[in-house]
C-alpha positions as CSV (number, residue, x, y, z in Angstrom):
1,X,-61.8,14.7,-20.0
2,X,-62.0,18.4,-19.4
3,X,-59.2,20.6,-18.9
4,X,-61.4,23.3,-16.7
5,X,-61.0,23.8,-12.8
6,X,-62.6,21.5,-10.8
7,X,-62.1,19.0,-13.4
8,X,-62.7,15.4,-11.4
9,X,-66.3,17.6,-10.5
10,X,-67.4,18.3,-13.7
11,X,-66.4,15.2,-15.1
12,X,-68.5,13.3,-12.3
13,X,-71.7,15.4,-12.4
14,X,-71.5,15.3,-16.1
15,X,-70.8,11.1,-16.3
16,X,-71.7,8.6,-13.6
17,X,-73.2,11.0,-10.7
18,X,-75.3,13.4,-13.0
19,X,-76.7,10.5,-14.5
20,X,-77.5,8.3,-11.4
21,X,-79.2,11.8,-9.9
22,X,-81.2,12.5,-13.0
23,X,-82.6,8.7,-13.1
24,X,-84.2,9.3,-9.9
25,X,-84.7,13.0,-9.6
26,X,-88.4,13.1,-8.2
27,X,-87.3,10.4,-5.4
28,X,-84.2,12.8,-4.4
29,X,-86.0,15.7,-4.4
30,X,-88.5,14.4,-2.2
31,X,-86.3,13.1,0.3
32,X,-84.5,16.1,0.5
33,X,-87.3,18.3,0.6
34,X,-87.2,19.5,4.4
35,X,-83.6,20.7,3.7
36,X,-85.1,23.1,0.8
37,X,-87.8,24.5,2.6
38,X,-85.0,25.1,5.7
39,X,-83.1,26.9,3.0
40,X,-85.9,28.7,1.7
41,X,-86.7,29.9,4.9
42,X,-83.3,31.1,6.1
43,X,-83.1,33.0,2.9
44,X,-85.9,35.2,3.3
45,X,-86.3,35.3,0.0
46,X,-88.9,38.7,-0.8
47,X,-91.2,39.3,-3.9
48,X,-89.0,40.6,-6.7
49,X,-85.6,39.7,-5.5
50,X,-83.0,38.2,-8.0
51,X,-81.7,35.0,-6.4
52,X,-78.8,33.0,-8.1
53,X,-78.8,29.0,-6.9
54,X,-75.6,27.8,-6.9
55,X,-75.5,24.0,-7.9
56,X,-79.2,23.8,-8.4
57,X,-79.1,20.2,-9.9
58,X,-82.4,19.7,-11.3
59,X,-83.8,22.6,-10.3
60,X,-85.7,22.0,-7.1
61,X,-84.6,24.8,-4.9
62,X,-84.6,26.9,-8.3
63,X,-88.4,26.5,-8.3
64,X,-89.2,26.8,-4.7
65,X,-87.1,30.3,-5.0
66,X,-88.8,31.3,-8.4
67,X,-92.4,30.9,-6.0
68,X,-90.9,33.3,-3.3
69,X,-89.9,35.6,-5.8
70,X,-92.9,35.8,-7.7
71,X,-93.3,37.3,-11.8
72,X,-91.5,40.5,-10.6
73,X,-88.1,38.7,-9.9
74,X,-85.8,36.2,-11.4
75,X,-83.9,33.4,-10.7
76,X,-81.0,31.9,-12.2
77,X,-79.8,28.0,-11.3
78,X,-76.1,27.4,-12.0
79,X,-74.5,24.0,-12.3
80,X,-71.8,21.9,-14.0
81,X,-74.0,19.6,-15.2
82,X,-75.8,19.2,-18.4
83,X,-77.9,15.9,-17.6
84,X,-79.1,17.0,-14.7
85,X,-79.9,20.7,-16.1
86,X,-81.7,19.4,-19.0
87,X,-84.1,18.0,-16.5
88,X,-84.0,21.3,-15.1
89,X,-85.0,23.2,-18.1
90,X,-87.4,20.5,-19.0
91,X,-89.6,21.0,-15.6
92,X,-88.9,25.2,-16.5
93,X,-91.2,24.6,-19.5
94,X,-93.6,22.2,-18.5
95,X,-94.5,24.5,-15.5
96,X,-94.0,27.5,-17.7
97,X,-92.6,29.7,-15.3
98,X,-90.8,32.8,-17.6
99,X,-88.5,34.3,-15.0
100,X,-86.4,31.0,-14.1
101,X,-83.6,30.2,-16.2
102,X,-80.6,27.8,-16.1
103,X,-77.4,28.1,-17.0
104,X,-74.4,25.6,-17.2
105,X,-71.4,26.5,-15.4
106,X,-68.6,26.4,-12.4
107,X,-68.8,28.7,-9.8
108,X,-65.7,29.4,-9.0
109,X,-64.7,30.8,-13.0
110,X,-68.3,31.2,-14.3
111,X,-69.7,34.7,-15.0
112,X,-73.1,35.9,-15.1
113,X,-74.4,39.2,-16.8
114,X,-76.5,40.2,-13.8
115,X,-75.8,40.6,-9.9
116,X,-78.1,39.1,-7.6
117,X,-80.2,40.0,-4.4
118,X,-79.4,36.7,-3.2
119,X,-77.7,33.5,-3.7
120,X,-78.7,30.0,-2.6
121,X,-77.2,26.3,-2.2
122,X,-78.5,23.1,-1.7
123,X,-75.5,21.5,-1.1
124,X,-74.1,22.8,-4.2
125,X,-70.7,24.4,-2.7
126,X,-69.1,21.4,-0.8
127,X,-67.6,20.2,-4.4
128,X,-65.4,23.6,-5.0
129,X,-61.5,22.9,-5.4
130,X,-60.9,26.3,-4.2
131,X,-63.6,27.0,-2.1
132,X,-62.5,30.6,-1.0
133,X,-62.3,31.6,-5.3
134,X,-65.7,30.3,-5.4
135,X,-67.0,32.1,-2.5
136,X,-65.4,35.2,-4.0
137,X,-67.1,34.6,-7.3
138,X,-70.6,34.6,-6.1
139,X,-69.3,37.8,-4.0
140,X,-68.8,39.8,-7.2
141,X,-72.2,38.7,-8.2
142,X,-74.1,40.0,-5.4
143,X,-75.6,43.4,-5.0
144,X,-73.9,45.8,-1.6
145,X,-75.7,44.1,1.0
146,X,-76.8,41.1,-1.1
147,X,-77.0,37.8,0.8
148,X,-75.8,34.2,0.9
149,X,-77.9,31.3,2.6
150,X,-76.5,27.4,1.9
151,X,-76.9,23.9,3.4
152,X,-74.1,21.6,4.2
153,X,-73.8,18.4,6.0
154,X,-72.7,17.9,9.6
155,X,-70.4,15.2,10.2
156,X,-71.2,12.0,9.3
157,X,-71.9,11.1,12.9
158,X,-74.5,13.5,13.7
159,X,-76.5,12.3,10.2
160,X,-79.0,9.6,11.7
161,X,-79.6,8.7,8.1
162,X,-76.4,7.3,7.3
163,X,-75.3,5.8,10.4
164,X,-78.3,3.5,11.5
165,X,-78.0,1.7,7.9
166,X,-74.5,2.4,7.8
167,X,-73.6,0.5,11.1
168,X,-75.8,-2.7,9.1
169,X,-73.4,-2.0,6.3
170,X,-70.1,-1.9,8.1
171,X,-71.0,-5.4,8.9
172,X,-69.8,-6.6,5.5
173,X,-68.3,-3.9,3.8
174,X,-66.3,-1.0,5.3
175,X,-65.3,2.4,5.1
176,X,-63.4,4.2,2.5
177,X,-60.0,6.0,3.2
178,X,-61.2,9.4,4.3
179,X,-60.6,12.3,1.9
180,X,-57.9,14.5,3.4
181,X,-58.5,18.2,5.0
182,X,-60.1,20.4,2.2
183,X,-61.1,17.5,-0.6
184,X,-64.5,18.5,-2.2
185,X,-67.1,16.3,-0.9
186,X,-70.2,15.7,0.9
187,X,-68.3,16.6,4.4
188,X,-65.7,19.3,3.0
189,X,-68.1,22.0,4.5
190,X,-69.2,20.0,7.9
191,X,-67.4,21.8,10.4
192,X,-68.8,25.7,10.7
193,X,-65.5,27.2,11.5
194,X,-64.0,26.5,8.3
195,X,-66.9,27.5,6.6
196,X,-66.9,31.2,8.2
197,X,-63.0,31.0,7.5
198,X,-63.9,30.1,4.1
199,X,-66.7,33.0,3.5
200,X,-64.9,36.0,5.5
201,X,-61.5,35.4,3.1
202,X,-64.8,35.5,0.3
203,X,-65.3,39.1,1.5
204,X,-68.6,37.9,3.1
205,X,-69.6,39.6,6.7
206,X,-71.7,38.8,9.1
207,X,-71.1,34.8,8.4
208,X,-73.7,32.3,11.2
209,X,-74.0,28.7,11.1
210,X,-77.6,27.2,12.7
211,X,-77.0,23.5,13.5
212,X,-80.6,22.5,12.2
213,X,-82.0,18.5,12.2
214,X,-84.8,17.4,10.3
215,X,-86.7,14.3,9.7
216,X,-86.1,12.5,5.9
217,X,-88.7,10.0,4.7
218,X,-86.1,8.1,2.7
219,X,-89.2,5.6,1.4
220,X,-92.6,4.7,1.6
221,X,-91.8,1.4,2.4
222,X,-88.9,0.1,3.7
223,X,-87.6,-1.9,0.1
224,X,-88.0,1.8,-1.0
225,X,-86.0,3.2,1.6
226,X,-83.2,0.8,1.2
227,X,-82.8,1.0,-2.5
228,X,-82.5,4.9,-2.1
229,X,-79.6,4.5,0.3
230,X,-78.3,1.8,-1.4
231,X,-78.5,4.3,-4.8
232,X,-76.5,7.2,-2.8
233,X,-73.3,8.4,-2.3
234,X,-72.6,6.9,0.7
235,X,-74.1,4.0,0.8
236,X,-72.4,3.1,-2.6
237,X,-69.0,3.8,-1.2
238,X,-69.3,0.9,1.5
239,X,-71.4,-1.5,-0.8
240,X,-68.4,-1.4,-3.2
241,X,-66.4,-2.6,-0.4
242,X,-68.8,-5.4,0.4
243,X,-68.1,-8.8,-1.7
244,X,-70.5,-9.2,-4.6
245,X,-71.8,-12.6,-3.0
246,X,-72.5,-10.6,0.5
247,X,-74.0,-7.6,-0.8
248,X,-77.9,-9.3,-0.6
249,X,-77.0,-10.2,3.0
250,X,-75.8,-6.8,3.6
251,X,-79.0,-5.1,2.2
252,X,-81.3,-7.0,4.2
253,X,-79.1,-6.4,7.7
254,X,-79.9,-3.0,6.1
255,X,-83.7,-3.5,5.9
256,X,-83.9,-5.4,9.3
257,X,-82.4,-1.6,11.2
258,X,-84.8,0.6,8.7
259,X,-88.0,-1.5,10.1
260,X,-87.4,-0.1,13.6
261,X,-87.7,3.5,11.9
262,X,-90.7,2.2,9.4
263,X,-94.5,3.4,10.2
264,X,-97.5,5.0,7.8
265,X,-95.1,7.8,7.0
266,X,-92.6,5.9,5.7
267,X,-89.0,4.7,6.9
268,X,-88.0,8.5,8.6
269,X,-84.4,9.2,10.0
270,X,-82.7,12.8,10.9
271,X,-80.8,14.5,9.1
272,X,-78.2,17.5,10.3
273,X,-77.2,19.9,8.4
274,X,-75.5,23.8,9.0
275,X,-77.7,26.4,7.2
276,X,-75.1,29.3,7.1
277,X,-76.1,33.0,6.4
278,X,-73.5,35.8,5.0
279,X,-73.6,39.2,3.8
280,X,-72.0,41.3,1.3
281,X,-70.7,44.8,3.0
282,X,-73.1,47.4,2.2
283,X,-71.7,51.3,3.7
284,X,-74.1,54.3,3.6
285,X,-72.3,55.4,-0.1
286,X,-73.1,52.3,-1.3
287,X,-77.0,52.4,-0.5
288,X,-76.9,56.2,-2.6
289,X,-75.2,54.5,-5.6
290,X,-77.9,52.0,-5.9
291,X,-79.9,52.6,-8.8
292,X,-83.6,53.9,-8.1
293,X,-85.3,51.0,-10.5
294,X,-84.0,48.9,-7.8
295,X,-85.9,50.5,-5.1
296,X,-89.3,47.9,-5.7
297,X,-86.9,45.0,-6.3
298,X,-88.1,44.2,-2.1
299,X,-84.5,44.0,-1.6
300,X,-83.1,45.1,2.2
């Protein structure tokens, strides 16, 4: 066990969690692939820029940013864990792209020798303990005027993806005791007012949430579909509640819903996410300190 902030976090993404992400890494990012390019284009993202991803996981959005950036820039993916970082430097090589680079890391504590043009999430900053520390952390890495973009979840209830199976679930199994105000989680960053609380105590301006919903394939084929449910987060937490002898029963309830949302596609289901956009103060001193080699960096 480590000692270091956000212990429970970096235990998890570095045991049971990194592991079960890293197994199926391909599948996830493909599901979750509408969400990146939502990111990515909120970003704005411009040849040259330096771009930081904040818990980049295996190193999907990492990639997508090292495209938008192109040779001239650089991008860095930060994340707690090894296992599903190694994957990340792995795909680095194999696609041989020279100005993306990984490091391992917590976001809150973690220090980088570089600032940043921008900085990305994924999902990556709903697991801080001390959300407001972290927030501040990526401040001090971003350039005057440099920008933040992340995704987090809506509520539970708005996600179509998790209630239509979830409602086959409850049948058997049932929910778990909520996590109280401010637990990291999948829904500590669901409601937009405590994230612009959260990123203006940061020393963030100019903080907007866009509610966005997008369709997920979560399968080709619906056995698909239900074993990557099954396999996530959520879907884990109410099938441990479900009696090993039921827990059949209750994935095929789960199957009979998905076949109502199954065509040639796949087994598609929305998803609703806030895509929230900040700033880093910038004043007119500020823009004459810059340096002039940043001038073709394409940053605002």
């Amino acid at each position: 066990m480590t000692t270091a902030p956000n212990a429970d976090q970096f235990d998890s993404w570095n045991g049971d969690s990194g592991q079960r992400w890293v197994a199926t890494a391909d599948r996830r990012d493909a599901v979750l692939a509408p969400i990146a390019d939502l990111l990515l284009g909120h970003a704005s993202i411009q040849p040259g820029d330096a771009v930081l991803d904040v818990g980049c996981g295996c190193g999907a959005t990492s990639f997508a940013a090292a495209i938008a950036t192109g040779p001239d820039g650089s991008v860095v993916g930060l994340d707690l864990s090894q296992p599903m970082l190694d994957v990340a430097r792995r795909r680095a090589v194999d696609a041989g792209v020279p100005h993306l680079r990984f490091s391992q890391g917590d976001a809150q504590v973690h220090r980088l020798e570089q600032t940043f043009d921008v900085a990305i999430s994924r999902f990556g900053t709903m697991f801080f303990d001390d959300p407001v520390a972290a927030f501040a952390n990526l401040a001090r890495h971003l350039h005057p005027g440099g920008r933040l973009c992340i995704a987090t979840w809506q509520p539970l209830v708005a996600n179509q993806w998790l209630t239509v199976p979830g409602a086959a679930l409850l049948g058997y199994g049932s929910l778990p005791e909520a996590d109280g105000p401010g637990t990291p989680g999948m829904f500590a960053q669901a409601d937009p007012v405590t994230i612009r609380s959260m990123l203006s105590d940061a020393g963030f301006v100019d903080v907007d949430s866009t509610p966005r919903t997008v369709p997920l394939v979560l399968g080709t084929t619906i056995d698909d579909a239900v074993e990557h449910l099954a396999d996530s987060g959520p879907g884990r937490a109410v099938l441990e509640t479900v009696p090993e002898h039921q827990r059949g029963a209750a994935l095929a309830a789960v199957a009979d819903v998905l076949a109502d949302h199954y065509d040639d596609a796949g087994v598609t289901l929305d998803a609703a996410v806030w895509i929230t956009t900040a700033r880093i103060h910038e004043t007119t001193d500020d823009r004459a300190e810059r340096s002039p080699s940043r001038a073709g960096r394409g940053t605002p």
